[in-house]
C-alpha positions in Angstrom: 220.4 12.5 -54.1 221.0 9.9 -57.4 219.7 13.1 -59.3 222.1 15.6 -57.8 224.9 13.3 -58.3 224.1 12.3 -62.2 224.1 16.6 -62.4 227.2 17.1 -60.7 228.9 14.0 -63.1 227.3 15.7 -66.1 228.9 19.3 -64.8 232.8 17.5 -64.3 232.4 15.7 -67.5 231.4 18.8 -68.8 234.3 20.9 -67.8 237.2 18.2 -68.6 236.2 17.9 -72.2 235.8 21.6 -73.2 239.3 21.6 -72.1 239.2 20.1 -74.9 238.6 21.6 -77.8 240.7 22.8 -80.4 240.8 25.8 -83.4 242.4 25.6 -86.8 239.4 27.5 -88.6 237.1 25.4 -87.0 235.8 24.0 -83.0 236.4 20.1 -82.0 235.9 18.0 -79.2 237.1 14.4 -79.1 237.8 14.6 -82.9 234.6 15.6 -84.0 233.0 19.0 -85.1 231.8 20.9 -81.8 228.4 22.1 -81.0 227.6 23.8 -77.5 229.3 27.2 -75.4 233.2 27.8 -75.8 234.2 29.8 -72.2 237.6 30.5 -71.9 239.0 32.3 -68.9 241.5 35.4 -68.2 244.0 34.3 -65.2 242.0 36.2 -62.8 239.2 33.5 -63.2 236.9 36.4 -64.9 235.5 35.6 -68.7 237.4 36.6 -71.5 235.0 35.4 -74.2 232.2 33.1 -74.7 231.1 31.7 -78.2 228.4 30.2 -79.4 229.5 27.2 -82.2 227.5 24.8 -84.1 228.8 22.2 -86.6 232.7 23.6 -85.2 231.5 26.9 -86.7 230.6 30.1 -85.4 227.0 30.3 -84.9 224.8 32.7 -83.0 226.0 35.3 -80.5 229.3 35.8 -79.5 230.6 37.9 -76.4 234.3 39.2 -75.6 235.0 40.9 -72.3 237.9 43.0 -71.0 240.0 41.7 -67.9 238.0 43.4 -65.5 234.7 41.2 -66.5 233.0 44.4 -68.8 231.4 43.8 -71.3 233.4 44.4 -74.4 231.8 43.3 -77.6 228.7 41.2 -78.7 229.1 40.2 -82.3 226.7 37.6 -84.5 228.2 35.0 -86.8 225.7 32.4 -88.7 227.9 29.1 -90.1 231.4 30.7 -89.2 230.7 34.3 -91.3 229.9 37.7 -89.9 226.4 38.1 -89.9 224.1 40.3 -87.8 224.6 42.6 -85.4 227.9 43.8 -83.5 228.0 46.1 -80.7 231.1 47.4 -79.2 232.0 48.9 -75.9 234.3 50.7 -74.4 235.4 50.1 -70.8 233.0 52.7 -69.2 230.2 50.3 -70.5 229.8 53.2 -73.4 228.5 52.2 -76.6 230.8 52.9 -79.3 229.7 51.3 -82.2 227.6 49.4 -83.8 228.0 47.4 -87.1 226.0 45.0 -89.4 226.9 42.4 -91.5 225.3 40.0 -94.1 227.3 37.0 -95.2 230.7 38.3 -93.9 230.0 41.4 -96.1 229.5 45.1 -94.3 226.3 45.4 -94.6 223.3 48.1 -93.2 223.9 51.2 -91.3 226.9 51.7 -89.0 227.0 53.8 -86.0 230.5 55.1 -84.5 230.3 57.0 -81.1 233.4 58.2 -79.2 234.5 57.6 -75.9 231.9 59.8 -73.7 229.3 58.7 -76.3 228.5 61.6 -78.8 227.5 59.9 -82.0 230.5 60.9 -84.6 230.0 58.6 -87.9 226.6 57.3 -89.6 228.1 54.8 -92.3 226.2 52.8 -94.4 227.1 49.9 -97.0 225.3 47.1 -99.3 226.9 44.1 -99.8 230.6 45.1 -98.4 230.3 48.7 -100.6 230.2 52.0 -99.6 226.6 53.2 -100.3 224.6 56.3 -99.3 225.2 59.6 -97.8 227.8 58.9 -94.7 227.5 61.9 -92.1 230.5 63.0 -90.0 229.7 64.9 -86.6 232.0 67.0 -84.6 232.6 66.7 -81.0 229.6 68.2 -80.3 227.1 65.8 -81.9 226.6 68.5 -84.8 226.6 67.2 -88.0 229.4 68.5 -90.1 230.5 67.0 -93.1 228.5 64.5 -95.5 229.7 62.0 -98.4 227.4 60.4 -101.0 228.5 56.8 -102.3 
């Protein structure tokens, strides 16, 4: 009983103080540089985002859903930058896209799908540049047109 009790305490304290947290470039909670889950909440009660901060910075996964609680987008920060991988969805859970970055800068092969999922654009960049042969598809998933960078 003591044990659910000291959970329970742990949940409400929990919940009162990521209320909270503020952003002016950076997460803080009682003054001090957050670490831990950011959740906040579209007025139906379902999620609307959910971030992952360390230091008051952007830091590991972050995930963004539309009002009806689908999945929208997963992007990957490291110290507050872009960095990783971002998926993004469409709301008939269709992958539409996926990017990478390195240090905030484009970075590694992009993927661009449209809405009923036929791949459309292979894009690829180095260090926030253009790089590579890009390849443009039609509506049909043929490739159609290519650019060298």
């Amino acid at each position: 009983m003591r044990l659910f009790f000291v959970f329970l305490l742990s949940i409400c304290f929990s919940v009162i103080y990521a209320q909270e947290i503020t952003l002016d470039g950076f997460y803080y909670l009682n003054g001090e540089l957050y670490s831990g889950t950011v959740t906040e909440e579209y007025p139906s009660g379902n999620i609307k985002l959910r971030l992952s901060v360390r230091n008051g910075e952007l830091h590991g996964k972050s995930e963004y859903y539309y009002p009806d609680g689908k999945l929208d987008e997963i992007r990957s920060f490291s110290k507050g930058l872009k960095h990783g991988k971002w998926l993004k969805y469409n709301e008939n859970k269709v992958l539409i896209s996926v990017a990478k970055y390195k240090k905030d800068l484009k970075h590694g092969t992009w993927k661009i799908w449209d809405d009923k999922g036929i791949l459309r654009y292979i894009l690829k960049y180095k260090n926030g540049e253009k790089t590579g042969t890009w390849e443009i598809y039609n509506e049909k998933g043929e490739l159609e047109e290519t650019k060298t960078y």
